[in-house]
C-alpha positions as CSV (number, residue, x, y, z in Angstrom):
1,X,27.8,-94.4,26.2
2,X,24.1,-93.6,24.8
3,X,23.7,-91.7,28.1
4,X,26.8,-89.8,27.5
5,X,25.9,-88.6,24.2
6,X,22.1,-87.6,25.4
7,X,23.9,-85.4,28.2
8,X,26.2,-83.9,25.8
9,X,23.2,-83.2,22.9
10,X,21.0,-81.5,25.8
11,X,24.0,-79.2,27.1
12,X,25.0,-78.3,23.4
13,X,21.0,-77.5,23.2
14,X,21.1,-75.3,26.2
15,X,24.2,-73.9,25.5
16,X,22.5,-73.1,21.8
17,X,19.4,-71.7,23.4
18,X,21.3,-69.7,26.0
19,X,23.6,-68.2,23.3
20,X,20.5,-67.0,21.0
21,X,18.7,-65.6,23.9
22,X,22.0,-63.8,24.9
23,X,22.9,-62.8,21.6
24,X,18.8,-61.7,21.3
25,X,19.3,-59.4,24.7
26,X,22.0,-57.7,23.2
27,X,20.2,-56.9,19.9
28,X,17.4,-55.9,22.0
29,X,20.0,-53.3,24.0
30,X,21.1,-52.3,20.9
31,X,17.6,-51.5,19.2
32,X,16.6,-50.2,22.5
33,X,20.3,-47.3,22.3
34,X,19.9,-46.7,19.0
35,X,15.6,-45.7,19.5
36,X,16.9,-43.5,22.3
37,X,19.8,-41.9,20.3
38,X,17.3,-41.3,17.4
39,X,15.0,-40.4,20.2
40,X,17.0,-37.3,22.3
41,X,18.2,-36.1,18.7
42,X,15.4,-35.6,17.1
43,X,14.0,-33.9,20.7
44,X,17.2,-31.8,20.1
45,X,15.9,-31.1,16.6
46,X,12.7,-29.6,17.9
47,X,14.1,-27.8,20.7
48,X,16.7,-26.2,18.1
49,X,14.3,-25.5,15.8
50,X,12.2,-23.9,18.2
51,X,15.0,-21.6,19.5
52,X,15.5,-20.7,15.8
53,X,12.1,-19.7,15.2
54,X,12.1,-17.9,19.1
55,X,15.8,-16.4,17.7
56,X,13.9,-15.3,14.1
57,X,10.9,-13.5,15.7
58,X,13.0,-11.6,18.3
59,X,15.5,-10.5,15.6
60,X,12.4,-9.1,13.6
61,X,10.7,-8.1,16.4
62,X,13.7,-5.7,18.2
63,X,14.5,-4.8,13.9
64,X,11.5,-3.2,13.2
65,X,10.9,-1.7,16.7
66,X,14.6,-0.2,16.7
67,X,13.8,1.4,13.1
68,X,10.3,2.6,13.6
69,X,12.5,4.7,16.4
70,X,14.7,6.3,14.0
71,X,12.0,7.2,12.4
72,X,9.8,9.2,15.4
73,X,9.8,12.4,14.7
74,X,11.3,15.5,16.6
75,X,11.3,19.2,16.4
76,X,15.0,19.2,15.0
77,X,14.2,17.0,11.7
78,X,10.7,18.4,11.3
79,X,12.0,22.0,11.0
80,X,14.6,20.3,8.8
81,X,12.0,19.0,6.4
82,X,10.1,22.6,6.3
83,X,13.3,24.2,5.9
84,X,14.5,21.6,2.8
85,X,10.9,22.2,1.2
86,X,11.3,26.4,0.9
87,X,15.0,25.9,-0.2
88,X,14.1,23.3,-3.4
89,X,11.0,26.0,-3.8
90,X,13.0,28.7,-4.1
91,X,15.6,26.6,-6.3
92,X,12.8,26.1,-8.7
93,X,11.7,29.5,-8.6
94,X,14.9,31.1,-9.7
95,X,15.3,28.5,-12.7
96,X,17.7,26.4,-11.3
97,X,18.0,22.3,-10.6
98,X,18.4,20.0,-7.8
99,X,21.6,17.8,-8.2
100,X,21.3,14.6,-5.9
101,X,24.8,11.8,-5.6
102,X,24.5,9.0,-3.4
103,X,26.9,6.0,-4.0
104,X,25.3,2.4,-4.0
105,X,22.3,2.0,-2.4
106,X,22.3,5.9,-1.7
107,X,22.2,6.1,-5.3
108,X,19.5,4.5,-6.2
109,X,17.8,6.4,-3.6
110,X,18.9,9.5,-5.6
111,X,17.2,8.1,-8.6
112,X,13.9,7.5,-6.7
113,X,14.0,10.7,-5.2
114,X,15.2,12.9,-8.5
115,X,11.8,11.1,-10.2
116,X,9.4,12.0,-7.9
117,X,10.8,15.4,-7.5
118,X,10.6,16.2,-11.3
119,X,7.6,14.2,-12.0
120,X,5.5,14.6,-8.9
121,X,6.8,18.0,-7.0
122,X,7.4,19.6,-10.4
123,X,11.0,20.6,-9.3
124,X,13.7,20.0,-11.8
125,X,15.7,17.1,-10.4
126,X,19.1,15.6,-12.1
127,X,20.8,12.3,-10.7
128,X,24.2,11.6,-12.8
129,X,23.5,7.7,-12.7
130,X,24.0,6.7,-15.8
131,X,27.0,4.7,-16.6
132,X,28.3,6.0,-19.4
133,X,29.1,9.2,-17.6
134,X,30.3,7.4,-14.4
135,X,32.6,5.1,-16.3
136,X,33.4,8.5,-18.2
137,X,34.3,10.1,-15.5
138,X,36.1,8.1,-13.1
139,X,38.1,7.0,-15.7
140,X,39.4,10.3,-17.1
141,X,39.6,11.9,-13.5
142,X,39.3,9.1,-10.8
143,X,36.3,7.6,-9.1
144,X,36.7,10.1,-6.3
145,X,36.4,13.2,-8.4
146,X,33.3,12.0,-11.1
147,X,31.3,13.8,-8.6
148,X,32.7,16.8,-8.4
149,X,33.5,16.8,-12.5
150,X,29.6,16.2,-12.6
151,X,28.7,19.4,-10.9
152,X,32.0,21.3,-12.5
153,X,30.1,20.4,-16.0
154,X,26.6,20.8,-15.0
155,X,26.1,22.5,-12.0
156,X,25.0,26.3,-11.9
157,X,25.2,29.0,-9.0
158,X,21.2,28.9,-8.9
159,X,21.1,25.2,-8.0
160,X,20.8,23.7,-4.9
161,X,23.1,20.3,-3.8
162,X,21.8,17.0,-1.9
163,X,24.1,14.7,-1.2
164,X,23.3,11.1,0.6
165,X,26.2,9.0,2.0
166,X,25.7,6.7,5.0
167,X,29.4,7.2,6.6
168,X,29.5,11.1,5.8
169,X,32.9,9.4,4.9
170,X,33.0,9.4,1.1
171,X,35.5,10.7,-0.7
172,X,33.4,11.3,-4.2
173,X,31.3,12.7,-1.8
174,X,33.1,15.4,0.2
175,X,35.1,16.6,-3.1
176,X,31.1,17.2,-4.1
177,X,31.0,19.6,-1.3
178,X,33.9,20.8,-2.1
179,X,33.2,22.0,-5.6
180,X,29.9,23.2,-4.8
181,X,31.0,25.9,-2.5
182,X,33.8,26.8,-5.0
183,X,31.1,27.6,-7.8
184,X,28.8,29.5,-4.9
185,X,26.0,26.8,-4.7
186,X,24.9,28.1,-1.4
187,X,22.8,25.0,-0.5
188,X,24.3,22.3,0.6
189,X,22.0,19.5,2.3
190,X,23.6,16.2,3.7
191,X,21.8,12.9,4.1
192,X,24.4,11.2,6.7
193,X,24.8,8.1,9.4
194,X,28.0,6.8,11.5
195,X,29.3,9.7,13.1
196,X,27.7,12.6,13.5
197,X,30.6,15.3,12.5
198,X,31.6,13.7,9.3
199,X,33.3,15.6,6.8
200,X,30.1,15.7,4.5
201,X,28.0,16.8,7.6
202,X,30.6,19.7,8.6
203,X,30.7,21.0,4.5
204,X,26.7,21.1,4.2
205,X,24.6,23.9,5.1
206,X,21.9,21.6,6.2
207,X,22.3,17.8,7.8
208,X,20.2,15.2,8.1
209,X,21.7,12.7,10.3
210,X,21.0,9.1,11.5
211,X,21.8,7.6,15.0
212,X,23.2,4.3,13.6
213,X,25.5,2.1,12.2
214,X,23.5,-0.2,10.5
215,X,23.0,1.0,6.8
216,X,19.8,-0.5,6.2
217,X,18.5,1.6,8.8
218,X,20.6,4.7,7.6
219,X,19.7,4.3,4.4
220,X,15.8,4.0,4.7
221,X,15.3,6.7,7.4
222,X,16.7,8.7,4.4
223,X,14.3,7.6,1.8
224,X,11.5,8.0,3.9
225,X,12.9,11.7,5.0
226,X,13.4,12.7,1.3
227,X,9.9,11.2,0.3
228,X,8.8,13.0,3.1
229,X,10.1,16.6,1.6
230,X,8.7,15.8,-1.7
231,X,4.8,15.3,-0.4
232,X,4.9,18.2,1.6
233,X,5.8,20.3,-1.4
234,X,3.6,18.9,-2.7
235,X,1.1,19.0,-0.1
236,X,-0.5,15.4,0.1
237,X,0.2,12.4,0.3
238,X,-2.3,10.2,-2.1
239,X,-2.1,11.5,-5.8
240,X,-2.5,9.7,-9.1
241,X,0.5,8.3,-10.7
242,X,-0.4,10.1,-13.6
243,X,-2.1,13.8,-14.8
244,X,-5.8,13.2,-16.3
245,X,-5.3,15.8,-19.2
C-alpha cells in the first residue's frame, strides 16, 4: 500500500513538473509572438516613416522646381512687363490712377501691389478693399457688380485697370471689364491662370497668363510679375523703405 502511494506522489510530481514546464513553453511562445509582432511593427513604423519623409522631400522638391519654371522668363512676358511699365507711366503722367481688384488671395495681392505702387513707384494706386465699401456694395447691387459699381463711382477715362483673378472666370471680375470699356478706360491689363481664353483674358487689352491650375502657383507668379513692373519703374531693385528727408 506504502508503495502504492509513493508511485502515485512521484507521477502526480511529474505530471506537476511536466505541466509547468508545458505551461512555461507556451508562455515562452507567447513572449517570443508577441516580441516579434512588436518587432515587424515597429520595423513597419520606420519603413513608413521613412517613405513619409522620402514622400515630403519629393513633394517639395518637384513643388518648388515646377514653380521656379513658371517663373523663367520669356520674350512674350518680358515685353509684357516693359509694355505694363510705359502704360502706368503714362497713367501717371496724365493725372490719372491705377485701380487694381483681385478677389481673395488676389486681393490681397492688390493691396500689396497698390502700396508699393503709390509709395515706392510714385504712381497713384487705389485698391477698393476696405469692407465697408464691399459690404456696401454687394449688398445694394450684388457681389458680382461691387466691382464694377467701384469703378462706375470712382473710375476716370484717364485711368488705367488691373485686374487679378486666377480662373479668368469671375464674375465681379468680367463685369469690371465690362464697365471699364463702357467709360473708355483704354487699358485693360489681366493677371489670369486655368484656361488661357477666359472671359477676363479675352476683355483685357493686355494678359498675363499662368500655365496652371494650382492657385498657389497662379497666384504667386502674379505677385512676383506685378513686383516685378513696380521695380523696373522704378529702376532698382534695393531701396530704403523710407525717404531720408
Amino acid at each position: 500500500m506504502i508503495k502504492k502511494i509513493k508511485k502515485l506522489y512521484i507521477f502526480q510530481g511529474l505530471y506537476i513538473s511536466y505541466f509547468d514546464r508545458f505551461r512555461k513553453i507556451i508562455l515562452y511562445v507567447k513572449i517570443y509572438k508577441r516580441y516579434n509582432y512588436l518587432l515587424f511593427n515597429f520595423c513597419d513604423i520606420n519603413q513608413n516613416s521613412m517613405k513619409k519623409k522620402i514622400n515630403d522631400e519629393n513633394f517639395v522638391r518637384d513643388y518648388l522646381n515646377d514653380f521656379s519654371i513658371s517663373l523663367l522668363p520669356n520674350k512674350e512676358i518680358v515685353d509684357k512687363i516693359i509694355q505694363v511699365k510705359n502704360i502706368l507711366q503714362k497713367t501717371s503722367n496724365r493725372n490719372g490712377k491705377v485701380l487694381i481688384f483681385g478677389n481673395g488671395g488676389s486681393a490681397a495681392i492688390s493691396s500689396h501691389v497698390s502700396i508699393d505702387l503709390t509709395k515706392n513707384a510714385k504712381l497713384r494706386t487705389v485698391n477698393f478693399n476696405e469692407a465697408d465699401l464691399i459690404t456696401c456694395f454687394s449688398n445694394d447691387y450684388g457681389y458680382e457688380r461691387w466691382v464694377e459699381k467701384a469703378i462706375d463711382f470712382y473710375g476716370d477715362k484717364k485711368d488705367s485697370l488691373i485686374i487679378i483673378s486666377s480662373s479668368g472666370k469671375s464674375q465681379n471680375m468680367i463685369n469690371a471689364c465690362k464697365i471699364a470699356k463702357k467709360k473708355k478706360i483704354s487699358d485693360i491689363i489681366s493677371f489670369t491662370g486655368h484656361t488661357r481664353n477666359s472671359p477676363v483674358a479675352n476683355l483685357s487689352t493686355i494678359n498675363f497668363w499662368v500655365d496652371s491650375k494650382a492657385y498657389n502657383f497662379i497666384e504667386n507668379t502674379h505677385q512676383v510679375w506685378l513686383l516685378t513692373i513696380c521695380d523696373l519703374i522704378i529702376g532698382k531693385r534695393e531701396y530704403p523703405a523710407t525717404d531720408k528727408k
